[in-house]
C-alpha atoms as a printed R data frame, in Angstrom:
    type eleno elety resid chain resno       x       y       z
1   ATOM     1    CA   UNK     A     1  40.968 -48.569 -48.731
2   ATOM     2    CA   UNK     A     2  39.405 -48.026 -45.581
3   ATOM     3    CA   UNK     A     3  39.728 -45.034 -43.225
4   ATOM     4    CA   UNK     A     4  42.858 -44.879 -41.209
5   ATOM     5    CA   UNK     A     5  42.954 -44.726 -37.404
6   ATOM     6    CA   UNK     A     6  44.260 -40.957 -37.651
7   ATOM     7    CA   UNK     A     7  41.199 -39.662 -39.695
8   ATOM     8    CA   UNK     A     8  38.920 -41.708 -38.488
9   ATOM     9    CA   UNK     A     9  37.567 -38.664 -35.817
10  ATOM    10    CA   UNK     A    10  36.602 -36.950 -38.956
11  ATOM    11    CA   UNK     A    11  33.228 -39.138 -39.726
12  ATOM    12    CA   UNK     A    12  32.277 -38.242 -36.045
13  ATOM    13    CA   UNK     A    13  32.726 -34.100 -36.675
14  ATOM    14    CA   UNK     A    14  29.648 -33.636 -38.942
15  ATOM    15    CA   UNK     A    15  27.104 -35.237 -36.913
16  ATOM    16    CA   UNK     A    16  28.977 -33.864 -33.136
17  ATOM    17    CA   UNK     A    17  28.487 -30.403 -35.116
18  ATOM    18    CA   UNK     A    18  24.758 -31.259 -35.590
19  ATOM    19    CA   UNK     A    19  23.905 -32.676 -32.291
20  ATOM    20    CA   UNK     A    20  25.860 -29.182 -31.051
21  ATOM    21    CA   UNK     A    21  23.440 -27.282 -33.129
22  ATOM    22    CA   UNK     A    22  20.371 -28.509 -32.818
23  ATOM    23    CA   UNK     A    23  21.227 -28.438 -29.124
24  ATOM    24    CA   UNK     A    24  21.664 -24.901 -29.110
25  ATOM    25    CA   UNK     A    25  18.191 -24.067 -31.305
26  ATOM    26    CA   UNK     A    26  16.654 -26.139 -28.494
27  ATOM    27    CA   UNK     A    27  17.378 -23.637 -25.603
28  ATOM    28    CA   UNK     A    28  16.591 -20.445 -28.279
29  ATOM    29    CA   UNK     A    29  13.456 -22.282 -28.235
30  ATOM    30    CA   UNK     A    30  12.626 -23.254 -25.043
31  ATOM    31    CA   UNK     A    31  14.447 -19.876 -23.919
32  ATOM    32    CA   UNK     A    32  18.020 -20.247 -21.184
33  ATOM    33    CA   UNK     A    33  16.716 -19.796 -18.483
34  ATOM    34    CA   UNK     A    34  13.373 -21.484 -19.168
35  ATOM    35    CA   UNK     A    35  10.644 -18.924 -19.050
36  ATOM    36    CA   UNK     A    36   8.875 -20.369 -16.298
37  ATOM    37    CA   UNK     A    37  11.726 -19.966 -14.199
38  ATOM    38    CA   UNK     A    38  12.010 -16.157 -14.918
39  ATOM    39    CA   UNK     A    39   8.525 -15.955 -14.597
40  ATOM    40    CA   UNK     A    40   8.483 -17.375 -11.231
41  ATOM    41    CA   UNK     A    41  11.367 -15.002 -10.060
42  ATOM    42    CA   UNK     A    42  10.117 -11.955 -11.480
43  ATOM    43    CA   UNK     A    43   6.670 -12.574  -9.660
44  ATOM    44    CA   UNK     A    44   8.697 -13.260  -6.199
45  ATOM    45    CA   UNK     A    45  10.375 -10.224  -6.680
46  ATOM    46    CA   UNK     A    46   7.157  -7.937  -6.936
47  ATOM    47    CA   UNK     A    47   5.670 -10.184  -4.094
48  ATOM    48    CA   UNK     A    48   8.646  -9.017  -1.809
49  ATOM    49    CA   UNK     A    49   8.480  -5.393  -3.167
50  ATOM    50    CA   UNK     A    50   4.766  -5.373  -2.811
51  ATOM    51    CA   UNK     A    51   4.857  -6.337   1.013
52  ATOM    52    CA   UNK     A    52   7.818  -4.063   1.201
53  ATOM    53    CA   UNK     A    53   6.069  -1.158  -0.037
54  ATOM    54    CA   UNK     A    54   2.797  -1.738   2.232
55  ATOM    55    CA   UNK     A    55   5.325  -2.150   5.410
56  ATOM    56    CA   UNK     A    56   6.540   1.208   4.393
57  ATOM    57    CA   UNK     A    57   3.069   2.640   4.351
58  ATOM    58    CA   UNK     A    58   2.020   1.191   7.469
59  ATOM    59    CA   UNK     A    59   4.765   2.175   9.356
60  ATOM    60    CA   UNK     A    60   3.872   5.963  10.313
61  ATOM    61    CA   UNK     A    61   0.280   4.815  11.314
62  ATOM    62    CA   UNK     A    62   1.473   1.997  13.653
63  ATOM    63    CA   UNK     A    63   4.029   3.747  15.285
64  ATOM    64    CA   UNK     A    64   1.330   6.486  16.171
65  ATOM    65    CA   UNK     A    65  -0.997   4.370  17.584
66  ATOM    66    CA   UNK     A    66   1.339   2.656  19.501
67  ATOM    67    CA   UNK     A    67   2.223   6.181  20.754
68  ATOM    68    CA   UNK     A    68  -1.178   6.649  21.135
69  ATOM    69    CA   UNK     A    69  -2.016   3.564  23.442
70  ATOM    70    CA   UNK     A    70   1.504   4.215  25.510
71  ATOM    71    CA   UNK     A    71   0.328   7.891  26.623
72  ATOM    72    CA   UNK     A    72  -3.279   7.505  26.959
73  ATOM    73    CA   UNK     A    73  -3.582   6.214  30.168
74  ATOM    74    CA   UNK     A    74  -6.788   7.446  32.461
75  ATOM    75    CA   UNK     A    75  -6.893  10.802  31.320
76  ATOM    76    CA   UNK     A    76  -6.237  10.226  27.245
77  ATOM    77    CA   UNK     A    77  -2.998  11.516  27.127
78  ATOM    78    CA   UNK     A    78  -1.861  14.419  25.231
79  ATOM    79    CA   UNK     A    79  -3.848  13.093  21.880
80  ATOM    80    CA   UNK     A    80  -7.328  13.631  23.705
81  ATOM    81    CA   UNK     A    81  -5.467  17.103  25.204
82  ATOM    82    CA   UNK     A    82  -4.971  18.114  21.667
83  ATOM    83    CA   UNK     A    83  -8.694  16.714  19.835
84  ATOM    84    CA   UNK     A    84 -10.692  18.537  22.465
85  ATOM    85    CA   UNK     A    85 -10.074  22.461  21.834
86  ATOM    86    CA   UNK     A    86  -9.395  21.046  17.247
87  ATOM    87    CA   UNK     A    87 -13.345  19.500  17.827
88  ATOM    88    CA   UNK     A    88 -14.693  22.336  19.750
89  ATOM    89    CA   UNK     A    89 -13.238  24.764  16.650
90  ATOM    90    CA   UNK     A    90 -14.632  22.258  13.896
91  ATOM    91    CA   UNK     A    91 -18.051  21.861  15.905
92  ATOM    92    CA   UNK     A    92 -17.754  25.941  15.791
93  ATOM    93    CA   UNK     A    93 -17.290  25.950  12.052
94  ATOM    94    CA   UNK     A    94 -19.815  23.242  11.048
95  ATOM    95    CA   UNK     A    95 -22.310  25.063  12.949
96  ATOM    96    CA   UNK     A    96 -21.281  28.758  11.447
97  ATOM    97    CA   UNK     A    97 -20.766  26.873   7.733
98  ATOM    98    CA   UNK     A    98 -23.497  24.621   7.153
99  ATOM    99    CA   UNK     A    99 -26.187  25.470  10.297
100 ATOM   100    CA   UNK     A   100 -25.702  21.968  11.441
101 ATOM   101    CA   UNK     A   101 -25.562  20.678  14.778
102 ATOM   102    CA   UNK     A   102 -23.059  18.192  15.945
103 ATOM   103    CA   UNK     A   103 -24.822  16.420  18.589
104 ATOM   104    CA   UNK     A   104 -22.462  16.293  21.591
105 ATOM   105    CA   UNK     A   105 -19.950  12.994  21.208
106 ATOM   106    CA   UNK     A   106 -17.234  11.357  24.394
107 ATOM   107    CA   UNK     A   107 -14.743  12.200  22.922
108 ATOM   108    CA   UNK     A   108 -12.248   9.313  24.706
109 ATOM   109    CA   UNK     A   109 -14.382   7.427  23.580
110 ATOM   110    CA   UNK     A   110 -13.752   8.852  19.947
111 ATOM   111    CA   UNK     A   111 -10.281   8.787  20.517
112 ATOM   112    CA   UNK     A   112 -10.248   5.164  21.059
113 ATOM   113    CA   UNK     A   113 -12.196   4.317  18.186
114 ATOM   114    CA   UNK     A   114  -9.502   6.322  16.061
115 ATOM   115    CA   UNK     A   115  -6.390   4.891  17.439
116 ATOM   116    CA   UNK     A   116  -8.605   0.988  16.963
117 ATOM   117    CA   UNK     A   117  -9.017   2.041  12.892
118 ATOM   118    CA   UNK     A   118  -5.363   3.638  12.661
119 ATOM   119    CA   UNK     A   119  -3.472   0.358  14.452
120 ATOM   120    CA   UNK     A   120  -5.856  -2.511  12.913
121 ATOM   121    CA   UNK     A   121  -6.137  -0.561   9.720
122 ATOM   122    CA   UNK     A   122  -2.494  -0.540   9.166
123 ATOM   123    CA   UNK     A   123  -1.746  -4.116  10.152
124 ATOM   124    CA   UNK     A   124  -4.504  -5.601   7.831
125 ATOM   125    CA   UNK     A   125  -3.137  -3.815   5.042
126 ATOM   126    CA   UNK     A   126   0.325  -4.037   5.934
127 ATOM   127    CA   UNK     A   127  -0.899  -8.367   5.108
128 ATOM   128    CA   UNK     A   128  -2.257  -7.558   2.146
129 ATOM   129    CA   UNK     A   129  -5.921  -7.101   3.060
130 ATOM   130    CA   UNK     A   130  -8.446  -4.544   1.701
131 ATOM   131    CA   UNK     A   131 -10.473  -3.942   4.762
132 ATOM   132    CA   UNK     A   132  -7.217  -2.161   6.146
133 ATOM   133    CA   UNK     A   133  -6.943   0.303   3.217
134 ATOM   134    CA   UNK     A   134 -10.247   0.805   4.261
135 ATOM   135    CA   UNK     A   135 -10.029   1.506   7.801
136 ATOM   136    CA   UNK     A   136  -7.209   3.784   7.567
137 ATOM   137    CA   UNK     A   137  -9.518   5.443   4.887
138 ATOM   138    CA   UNK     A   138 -11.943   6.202   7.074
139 ATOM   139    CA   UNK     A   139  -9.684   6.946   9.914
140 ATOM   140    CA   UNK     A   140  -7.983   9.566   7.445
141 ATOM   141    CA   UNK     A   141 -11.168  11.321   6.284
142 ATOM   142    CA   UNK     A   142 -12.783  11.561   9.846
143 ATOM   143    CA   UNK     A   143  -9.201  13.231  11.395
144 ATOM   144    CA   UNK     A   144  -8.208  15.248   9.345
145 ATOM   145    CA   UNK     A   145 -10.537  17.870   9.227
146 ATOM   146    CA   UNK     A   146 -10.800  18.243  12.620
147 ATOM   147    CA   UNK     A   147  -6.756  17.914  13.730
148 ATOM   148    CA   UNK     A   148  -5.592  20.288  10.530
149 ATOM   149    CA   UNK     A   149  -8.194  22.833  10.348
150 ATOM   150    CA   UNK     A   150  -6.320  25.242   7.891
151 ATOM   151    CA   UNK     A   151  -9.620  27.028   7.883
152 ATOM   152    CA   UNK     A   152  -9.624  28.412  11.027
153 ATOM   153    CA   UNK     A   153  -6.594  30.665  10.169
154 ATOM   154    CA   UNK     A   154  -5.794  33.557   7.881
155 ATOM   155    CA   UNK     A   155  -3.587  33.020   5.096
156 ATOM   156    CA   UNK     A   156  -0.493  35.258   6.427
157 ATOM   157    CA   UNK     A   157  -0.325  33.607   9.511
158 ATOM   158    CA   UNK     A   158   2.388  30.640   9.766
159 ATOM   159    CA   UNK     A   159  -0.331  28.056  10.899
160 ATOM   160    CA   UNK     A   160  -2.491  28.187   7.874
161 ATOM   161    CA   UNK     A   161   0.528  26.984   6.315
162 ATOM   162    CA   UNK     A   162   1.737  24.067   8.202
163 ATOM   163    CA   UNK     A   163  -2.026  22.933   8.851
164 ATOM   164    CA   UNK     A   164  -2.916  23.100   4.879
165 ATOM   165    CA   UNK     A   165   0.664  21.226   4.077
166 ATOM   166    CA   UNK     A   166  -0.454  18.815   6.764
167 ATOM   167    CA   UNK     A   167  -4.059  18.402   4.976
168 ATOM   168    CA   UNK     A   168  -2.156  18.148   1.775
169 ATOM   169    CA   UNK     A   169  -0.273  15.533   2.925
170 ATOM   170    CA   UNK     A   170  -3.046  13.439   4.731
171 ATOM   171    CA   UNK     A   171  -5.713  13.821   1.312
172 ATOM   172    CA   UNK     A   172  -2.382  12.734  -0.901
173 ATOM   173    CA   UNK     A   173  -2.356   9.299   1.265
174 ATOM   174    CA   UNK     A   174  -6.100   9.232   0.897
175 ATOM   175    CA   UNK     A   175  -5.455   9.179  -2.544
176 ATOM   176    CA   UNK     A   176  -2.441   6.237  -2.439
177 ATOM   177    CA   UNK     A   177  -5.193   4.351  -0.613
178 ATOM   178    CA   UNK     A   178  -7.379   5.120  -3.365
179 ATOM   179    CA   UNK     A   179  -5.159   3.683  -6.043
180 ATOM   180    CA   UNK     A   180  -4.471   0.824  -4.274
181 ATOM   181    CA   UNK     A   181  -7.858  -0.187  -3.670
182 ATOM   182    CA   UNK     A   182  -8.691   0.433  -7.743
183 ATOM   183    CA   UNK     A   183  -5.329  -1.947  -8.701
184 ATOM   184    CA   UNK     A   184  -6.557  -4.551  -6.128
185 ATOM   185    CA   UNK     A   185  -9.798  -4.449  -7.715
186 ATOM   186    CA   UNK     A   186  -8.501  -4.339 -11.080
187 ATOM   187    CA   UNK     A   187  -6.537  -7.409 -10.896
188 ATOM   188    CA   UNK     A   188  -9.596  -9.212  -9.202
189 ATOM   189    CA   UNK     A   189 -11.955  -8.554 -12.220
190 ATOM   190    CA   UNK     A   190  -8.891  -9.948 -14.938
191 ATOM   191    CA   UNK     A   191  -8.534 -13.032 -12.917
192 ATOM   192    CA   UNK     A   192 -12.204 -13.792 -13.289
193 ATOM   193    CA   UNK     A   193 -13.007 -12.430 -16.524
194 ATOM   194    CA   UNK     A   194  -9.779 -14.915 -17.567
195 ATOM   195    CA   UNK     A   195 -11.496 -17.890 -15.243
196 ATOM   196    CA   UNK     A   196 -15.015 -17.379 -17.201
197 ATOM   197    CA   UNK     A   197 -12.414 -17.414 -20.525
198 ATOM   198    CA   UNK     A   198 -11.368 -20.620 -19.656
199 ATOM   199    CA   UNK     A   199 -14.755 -22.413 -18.695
């Protein structure tokens, strides 16, 4: 007797159940989402954070050269008010310190060249590029001794304080720059080292 049209459905179960199955061990496979569309999410997420991060950075040395540039005017402004009696105490300590010299330097003229590192430097780095990092690391070593001399002051008074939190602060984005520079680097050698794998 052959199969009624009732039960008929029930030949079909076993292999629907199969195709349902083997279905399912397909995506544990391949992985659901596919792994190359993770992949490609996860790395446009720490492209965005990455740019995010070095707009963040940038942003205090921009906005002070922009400052900079607005006030300077014929005269320098009040930044070339403040570097001139900062230099004349540093060129007083590097003589008393290490007998040395500092030949005599225009200094709105070094000014300039300051505010040029801190705005370029910030914007090249702010896209990514490793000539900003360092620009702003050479702007950053060359001001900071002289704007936050901490060692022209005794320890009890209030402005060896603020100017040693102030050097602090400047030597601990020295060292950011640092890092970033040795993770840039870092990745560059991998991606070769990988390219000579591969040829």
């Amino acid at each position: 007797m052959g199969p009624t049209k009732g039960n008929s459905y029930l030949f079909f179960l076993p292999s629907l159940l199969g195709w349902a199955l083997a279905q399912q061990a397909g995506k544990r496979h391949r992985g659901f989402p596919p792994r190359a569309l993770l992949g490609s999410v996860a790395a446009g997420a720490m492209g965005f954070m990455s740019f995010a991060g070095r707009v963040f950075f940038s942003a205090i040395f921009i906005l002070s050269a922009w400052q900079k540039i607005s006030e300077f005017g014929s005269d320098g402004g009040l930044s070339l008010k403040t570097l001139e009696p900062k230099f004349a105490l540093f060129k007083q300590h590097v003589s008393s310190t290490l007998h040395f010299e500092i030949p005599g330097v225009n200094l709105k003229y070094l000014l300039m060249a300051a505010i040029a590192a801190e705005g370029l430097g910030a914007i090249l780095f702010t896209c990514g590029s490793t000539i900003g990092a360092y620009l702003l690391m050479i702007f950053i070593a060359t001001v900071t001794p002289i704007m936050h001399d901490f060692y022209n002051y005794e320890l009890s008074n209030p402005a060896y304080v603020r100017e040693f939190m102030q050097f602090l602060k400047n030597l601990s984005i020295f060292g950011a720059l640092l890092f970033y520079l040795g993770m840039v680097n870092s990745q560059r050698l991998k991606k070769k080292s990988i390219k000579s794998k591969t040829n």
